[in-house]
N, C-alpha and C positions, 0 to 999 in steps of 0.2 A: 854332446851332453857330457860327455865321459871327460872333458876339457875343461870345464866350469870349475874354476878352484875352489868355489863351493859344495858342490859336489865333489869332488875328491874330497873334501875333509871330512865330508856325513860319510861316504863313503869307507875310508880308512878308519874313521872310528866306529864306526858300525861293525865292521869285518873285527878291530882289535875288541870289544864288548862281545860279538857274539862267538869272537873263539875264544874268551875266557870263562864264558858258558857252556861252552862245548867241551873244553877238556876237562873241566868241573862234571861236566852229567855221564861223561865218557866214562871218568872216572868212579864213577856212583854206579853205572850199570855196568864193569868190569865185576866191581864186587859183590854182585849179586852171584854167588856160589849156589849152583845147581842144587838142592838138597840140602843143603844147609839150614839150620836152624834160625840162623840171624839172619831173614830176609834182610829185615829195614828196622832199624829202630822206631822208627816212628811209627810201623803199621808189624807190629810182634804175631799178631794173630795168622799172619796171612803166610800160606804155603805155597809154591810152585811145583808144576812137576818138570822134574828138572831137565827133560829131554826137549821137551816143548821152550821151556827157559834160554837154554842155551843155544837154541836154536834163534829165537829171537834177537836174542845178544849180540851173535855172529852175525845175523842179515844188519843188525843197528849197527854196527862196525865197518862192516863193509861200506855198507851204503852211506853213512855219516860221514865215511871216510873220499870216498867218491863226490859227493857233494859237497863238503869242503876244498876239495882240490875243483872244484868248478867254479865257487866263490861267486863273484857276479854275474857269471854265463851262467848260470842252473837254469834249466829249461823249467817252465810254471808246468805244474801237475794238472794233468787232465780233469777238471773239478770244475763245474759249473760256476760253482763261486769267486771264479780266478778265471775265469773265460776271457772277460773283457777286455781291449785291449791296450791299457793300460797298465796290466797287471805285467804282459807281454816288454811293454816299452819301458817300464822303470825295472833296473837288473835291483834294486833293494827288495821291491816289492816279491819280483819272481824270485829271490833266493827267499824271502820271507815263508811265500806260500810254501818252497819247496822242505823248505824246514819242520816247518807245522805238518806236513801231511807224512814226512816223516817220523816225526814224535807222535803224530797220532797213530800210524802204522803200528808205532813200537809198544805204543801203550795198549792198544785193542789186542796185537800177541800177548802181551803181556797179563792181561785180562783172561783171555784164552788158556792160559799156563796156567790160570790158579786151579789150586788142589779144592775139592769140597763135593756136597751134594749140588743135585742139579738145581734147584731153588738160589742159591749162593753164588754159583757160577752165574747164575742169571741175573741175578739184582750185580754182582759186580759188573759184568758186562753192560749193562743199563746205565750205570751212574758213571761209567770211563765213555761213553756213549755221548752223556749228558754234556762231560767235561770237555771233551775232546769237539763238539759241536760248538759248543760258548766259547772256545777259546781260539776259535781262528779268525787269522788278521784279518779275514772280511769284515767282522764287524765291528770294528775300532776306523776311526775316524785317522788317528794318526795311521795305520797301518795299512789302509784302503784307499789305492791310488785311482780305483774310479771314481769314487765318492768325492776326493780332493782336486780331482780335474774337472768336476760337474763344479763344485764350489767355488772355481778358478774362473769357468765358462758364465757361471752365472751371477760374480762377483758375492756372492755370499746370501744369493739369494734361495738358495737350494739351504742352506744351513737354517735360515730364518724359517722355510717353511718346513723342513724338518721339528724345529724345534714345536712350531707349531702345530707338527701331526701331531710330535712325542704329549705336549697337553692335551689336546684332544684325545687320547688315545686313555690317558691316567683318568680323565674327567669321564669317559664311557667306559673305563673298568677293562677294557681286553683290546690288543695289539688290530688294527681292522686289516682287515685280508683283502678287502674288496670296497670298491666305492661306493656304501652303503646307502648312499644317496640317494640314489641311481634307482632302487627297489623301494615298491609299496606291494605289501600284502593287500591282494585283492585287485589292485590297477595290474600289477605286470608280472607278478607270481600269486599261485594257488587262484588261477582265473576260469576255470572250469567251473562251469553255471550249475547251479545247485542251492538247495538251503539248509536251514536247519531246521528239522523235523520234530526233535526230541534236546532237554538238557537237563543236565542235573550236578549236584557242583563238583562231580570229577570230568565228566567230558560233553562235548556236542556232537549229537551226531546229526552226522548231513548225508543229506541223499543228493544223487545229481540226475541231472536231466538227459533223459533218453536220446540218445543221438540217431535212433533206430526205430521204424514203425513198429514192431516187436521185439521182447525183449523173453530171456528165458525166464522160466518159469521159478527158479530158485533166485532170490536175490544172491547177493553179493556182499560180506562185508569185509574192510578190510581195517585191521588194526597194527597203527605204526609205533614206535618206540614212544612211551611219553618220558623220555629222555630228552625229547629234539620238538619239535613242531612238527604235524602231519605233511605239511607242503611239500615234502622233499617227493612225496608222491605226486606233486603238482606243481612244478616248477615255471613250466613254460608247456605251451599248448603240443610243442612237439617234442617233448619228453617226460609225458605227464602219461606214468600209469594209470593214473586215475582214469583218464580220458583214454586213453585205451581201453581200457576194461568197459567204459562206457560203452566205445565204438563197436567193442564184439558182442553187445547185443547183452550187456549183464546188467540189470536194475541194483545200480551199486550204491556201498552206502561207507563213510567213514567216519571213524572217531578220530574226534578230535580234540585232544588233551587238555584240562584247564591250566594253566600253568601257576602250581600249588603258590599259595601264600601262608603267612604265621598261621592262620585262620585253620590250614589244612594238617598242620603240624605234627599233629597227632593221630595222624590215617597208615593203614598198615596195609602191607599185601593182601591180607583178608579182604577188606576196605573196596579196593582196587579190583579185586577177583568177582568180589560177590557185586558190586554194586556198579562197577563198569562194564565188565568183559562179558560176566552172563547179563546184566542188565539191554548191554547193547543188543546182544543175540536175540533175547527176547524179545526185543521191540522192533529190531528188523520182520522178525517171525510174526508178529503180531500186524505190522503196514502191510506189508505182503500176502500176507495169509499163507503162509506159506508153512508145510509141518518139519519142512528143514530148509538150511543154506549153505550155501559153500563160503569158506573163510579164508583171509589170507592174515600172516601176523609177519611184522617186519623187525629183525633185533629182535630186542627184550620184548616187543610188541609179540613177537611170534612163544616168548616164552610164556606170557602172561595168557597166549589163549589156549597153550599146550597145560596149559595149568587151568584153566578156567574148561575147557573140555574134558579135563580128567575128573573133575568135581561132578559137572554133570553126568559122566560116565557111572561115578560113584551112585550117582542117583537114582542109577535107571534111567538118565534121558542123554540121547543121542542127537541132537539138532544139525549139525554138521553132516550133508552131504559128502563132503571134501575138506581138506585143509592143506594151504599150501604155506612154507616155510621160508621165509625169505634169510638169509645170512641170521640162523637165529640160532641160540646155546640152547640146548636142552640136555646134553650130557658136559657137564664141564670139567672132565676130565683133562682136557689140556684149554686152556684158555691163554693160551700167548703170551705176549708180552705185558698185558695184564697182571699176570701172576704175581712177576715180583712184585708187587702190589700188596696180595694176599699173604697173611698167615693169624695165628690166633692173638697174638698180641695188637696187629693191626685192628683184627675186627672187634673185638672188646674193647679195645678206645674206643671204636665209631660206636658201640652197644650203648658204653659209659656216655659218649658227647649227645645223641643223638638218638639213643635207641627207644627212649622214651616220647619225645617231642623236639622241635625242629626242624629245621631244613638243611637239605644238602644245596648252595647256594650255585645255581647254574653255571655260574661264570668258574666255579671249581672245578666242576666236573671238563668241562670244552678245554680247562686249561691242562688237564691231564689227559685226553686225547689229542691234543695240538702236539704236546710234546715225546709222544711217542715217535713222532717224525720231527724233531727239532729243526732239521735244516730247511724243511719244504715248509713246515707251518708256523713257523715262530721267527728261526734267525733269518730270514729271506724276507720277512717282512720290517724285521728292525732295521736291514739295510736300507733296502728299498724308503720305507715310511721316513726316518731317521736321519739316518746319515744321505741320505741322496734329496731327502726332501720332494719325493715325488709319492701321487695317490696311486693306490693300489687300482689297475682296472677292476671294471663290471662284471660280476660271475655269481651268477645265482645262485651257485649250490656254495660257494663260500659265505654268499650272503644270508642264509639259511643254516650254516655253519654255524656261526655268531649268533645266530638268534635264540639263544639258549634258554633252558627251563630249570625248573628248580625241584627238589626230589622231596616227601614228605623222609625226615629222622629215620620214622620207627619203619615206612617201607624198606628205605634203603639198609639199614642194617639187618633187617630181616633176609633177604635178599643176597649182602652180602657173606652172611652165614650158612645158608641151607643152600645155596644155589656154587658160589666160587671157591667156597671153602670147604663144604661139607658134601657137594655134589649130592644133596637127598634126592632129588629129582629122580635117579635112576634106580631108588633103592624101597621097591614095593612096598607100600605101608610106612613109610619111614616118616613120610611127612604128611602132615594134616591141615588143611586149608578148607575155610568156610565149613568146617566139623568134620570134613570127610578125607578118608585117608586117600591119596594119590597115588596110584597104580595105573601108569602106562601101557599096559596090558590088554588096559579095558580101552584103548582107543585104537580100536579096529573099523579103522575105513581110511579110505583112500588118501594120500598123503602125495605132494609133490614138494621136493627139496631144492634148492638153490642155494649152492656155496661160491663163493670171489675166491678164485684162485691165489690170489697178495692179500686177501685179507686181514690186514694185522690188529683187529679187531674182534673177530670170529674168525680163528684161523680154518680154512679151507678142512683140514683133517677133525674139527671140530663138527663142523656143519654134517659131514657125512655120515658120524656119528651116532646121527639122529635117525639113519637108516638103520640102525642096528636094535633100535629101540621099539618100533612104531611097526604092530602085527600087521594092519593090513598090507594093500597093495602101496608099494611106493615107488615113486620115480625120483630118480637124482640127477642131476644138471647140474654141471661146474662152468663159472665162467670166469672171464679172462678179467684182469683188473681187480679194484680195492671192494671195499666194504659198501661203498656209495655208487662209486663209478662203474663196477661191474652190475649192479642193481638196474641203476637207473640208463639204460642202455636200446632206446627203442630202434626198433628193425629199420625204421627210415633213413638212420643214420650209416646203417651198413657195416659199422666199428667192430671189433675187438672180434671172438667169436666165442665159443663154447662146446663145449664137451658131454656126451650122451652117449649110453650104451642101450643099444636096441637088443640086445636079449632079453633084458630083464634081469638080470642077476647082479645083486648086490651083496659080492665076499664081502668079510670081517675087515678089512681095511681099503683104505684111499688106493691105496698103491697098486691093491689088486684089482680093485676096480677098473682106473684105468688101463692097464692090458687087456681090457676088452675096450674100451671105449676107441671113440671115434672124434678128431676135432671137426667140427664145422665154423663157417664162415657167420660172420653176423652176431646178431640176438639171439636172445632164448627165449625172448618175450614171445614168437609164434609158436613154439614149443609148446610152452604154457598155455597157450590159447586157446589153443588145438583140446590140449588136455581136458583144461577144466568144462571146454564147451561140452564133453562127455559126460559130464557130472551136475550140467545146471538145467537137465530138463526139457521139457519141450517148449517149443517159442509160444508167446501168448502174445496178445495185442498190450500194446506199453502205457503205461499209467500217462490219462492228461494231467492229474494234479501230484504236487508232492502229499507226503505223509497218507494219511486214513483217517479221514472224518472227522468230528471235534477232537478226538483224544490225542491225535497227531496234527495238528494244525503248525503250517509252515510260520516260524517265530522272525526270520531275518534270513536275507541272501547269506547264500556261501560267500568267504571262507568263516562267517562266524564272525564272533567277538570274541571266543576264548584264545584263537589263535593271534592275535593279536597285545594281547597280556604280555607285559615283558617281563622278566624274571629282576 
């Protein structure tokens, strides 16, 4: 290859263009003077600390220096996106990657080094994050020597259909992860037998069908983010907590979110509290006969019933046997990577856009989670979809991912005031919902907590948190994995494991905790089982019909029609 006098001339002038970039940038980060006032004319504002600086400097010197003496041998950087072996075969492409993953080395120190508060540090580190992910040769077509051999192999047929994902892709509004084809709600997700008992136009609730001659005496309800569609509890038969919870013997009941329209536009957290969360509680209580239930809330799902249990607390009524907490904020004291997100200027634009009436348009929100992990959920599919011209495979919880919902204005910005920015939640009397002031004080009964260790959504130290808040009895369980994939984790599968401390004691922090904790193998879904089966009663003989007489009369099989509604 190295013989092709076409190739030496790309060659030779590749190498004479990129070392007249190189002593140009050599030169621009020589003079960056540790301390000095004049960073960069172009960015005045910004400070380094200059130990950190110069330290960067020196490794980009070194190593820039090393790598230019390797020239066409540079070994490709250990990075999935450069795996291929392509990447390997052509010496342009491997010095290509090797460059890039040093410039972005240098940039993320460099990132690192800036002087400021810790909000600052964090939005910079975010947006050189953002940059440094968008700007590697994986996803340029001239600079992607797999995609241009796929192009070669399949005479330009991989380019055509690419081109053809890229329209398909603009005409459905959001990048597809998965081959959404492939999925029907109802046929091959959320197919756990059930109906709907009750509806009203924020959610449906569905009861499902006993898998067990008795069933405890306390039903079950469980409420998941209406961020997302309920499904992600019902994905497939063997990783459906739903159907779990069924099988241990719990007359389970879930909401299931309308997915808002202009129509709903002007619904508020109040709205949502008063008219869903105790709505649902109620009417569980009322099918049942039941003078209380045990509850689970999932995400924001789990904050809306820590909020809708403090109201009735407020009230003197206690319905809640139990409550368990899945990956859910209730002290947002640190809220991750999120943050850079928040501050007051942001949220009085969202107050001014939307605080009134409107919608937060679904496909926004999914887009601001996809890019929290830019290289796994965004640019791996612009390759793949795009330049490669090939469909993403089958994966239900991606497919479920994309199926996004839309937020009413005046919740969301309520929400993003009292709760991300203002943390009222932990500050007794501070907030008022449904007329009544919120004091977590008064929610004294039993609690079980579940934190995803990599959670970068609900950071792990967040979730535990909520131990610190919640008088009665509480259990915490940490598990292994994200926001989703630690959740959604049932015991058949055998995967990941989890973390539990059988004393009982839960210090002021994460960190102390674990020193006493213990890893185990598996789930934590038997944990939980085990638990709540303590809380839900004695076994009674299992309903033949759904709902309870005229007033509850079954409307339409599970999963519903609101599920369905697309944003």
């Amino acid at each position: 290859m190295n013989s092709d006098p076409i190739w030496g001339q790309s060659a030779q002038a590749f190498q004479q263009f990129f070392g007249e970039q190189w002593s140009k940038a050599m030169q621009s980060f020589q003079q960056l003077e540790p301390g000095s006032q004049n960073k960069a004319a172009a960015h005045p504002g910004v400070q380094f600390e200059p130990g950190k600086l110069q330290s960067v400097q020196q490794d980009y010197v070194r190593e820039a220096t090393a790598l230019w003496a390797a020239g066409m041998k540079a070994p490709v950087p250990k990075d999935k996106r450069f795996s291929a072996a392509p990447w390997e075969q052509n010496p342009l492409a491997s010095f290509s990657a090797a460059a890039y993953a040093l410039n972005a080395k240098a940039l993320m120190g460099m990132a690192e080094a800036v002087q400021g508060d810790a909000k600052t540090r964090q939005r910079v580190r975010f947006a050189v994050e953002q940059w440094v992910a968008a700007m590697s040769p994986s996803n340029f077509m001239a600079l992607n020597p797999d995609a241009q051999q796929k192009a070669i192999e399949t005479r330009g047929e991989s380019i055509a259909k690419g081109v053809q994902n890229l329209l398909h892709d603009i005409q459905q509004g959001h990048v597809s992860m998965t081959d959404e084809s492939v999925f029907e709600v109802g046929k091959n997700v959320a197919t756990t037998e059930g109906a709907v008992v009750y509806e009203n136009e924020y959610f449906q609730l569905i009861e499902y069908k006993p898998l067990t001659a008795k069933v405890h005496e306390r039903p079950f309800l469980m409420v998941p983010p209406c961020i997302n569609k309920y499904y992600i509890l019902d994905l497939q038969p063997e990783n459906s907590l739903i159907r779990y919870a069924v099988s241990q013997g719990h007359r389970t009941f879930v909401v299931s979110w309308r997915n808002p329209d202009a129509s709903m536009g002007d619904r508020t957290w109040d709205n949502y509290i008063e008219d869903a969360i105790l709505r649902a509680i109620a009417v569980v209580q009322d099918i049942a006969g039941a003078k209380q239930i045990n509850a689970l809330g999932f995400c924001v799902g789990g904050t809306m019933l820590a909020t809708g249990l403090a109201v009735l607390a407020a009230r003197g009524e206690y319905p809640a046997a139990s409550a368990t907490f899945l990956t859910t904020l209730i002290d947002f004291q640190d809220t991750g990577i999120l943050d850079v997100f928040i501050d007051e200027n942001f949220v009085q634009y969202r107050e001014m856009q939307m605080g009134q009436s409107g919608l937060l348009a679904g496909q926004e929100l999914a887009s601001t989670f996809s890019f929290l992990r830019p290289n796994d959920l965004v640019w791996n599919y612009v390759v793949g979809n795009y330049l490669k011209g090939e469909t993403p495979p089958p994966f239900d919880l991606l497919y479920w991912n994309s199926d996004c919902t839309n937020l009413p204005g005046p919740w969301y910005a309520w929400y993003l005031r009292n709760f991300y920015l203002e943390n009222n939640m932990v500050k007794p009397g501070r907030l008022t919902v449904c007329g009544e002031q919120i004091d977590l004080g008064l929610l004294d009964l039993p609690v079980y907590v579940y934190g995803s260790r990599e959670d970068h959504i609900v950071p792990i130290n967040a979730s535990y948190a909520a131990t610190q808040l919640l008088p009665g009895p509480t259990r915490f369980v940490m598990g292994a994995s994200g926001h989703i994939a630690g959740v959604i984790n049932p015991p058949a599968k055998n995967k990941r494991s989890h973390w539990l401390r059988e004393d009982g004691q839960l210090p002021p922090t994460l960190p102390q905790w674990l020193e006493g904790a213990q890893e185990l193998p598996g789930s934590w879904w038997t944990d939980w089982a085990d638990w709540l089966k303590g809380h839900a009663g004695k076994q009674i003989a299992a309903p033949k019909r759904y709902g309870k007489g005229t007033a509850y009369q079954p409307l339409q099989a599970a999963p519903g029609s609101y599920v369905l509604q697309k944003a």
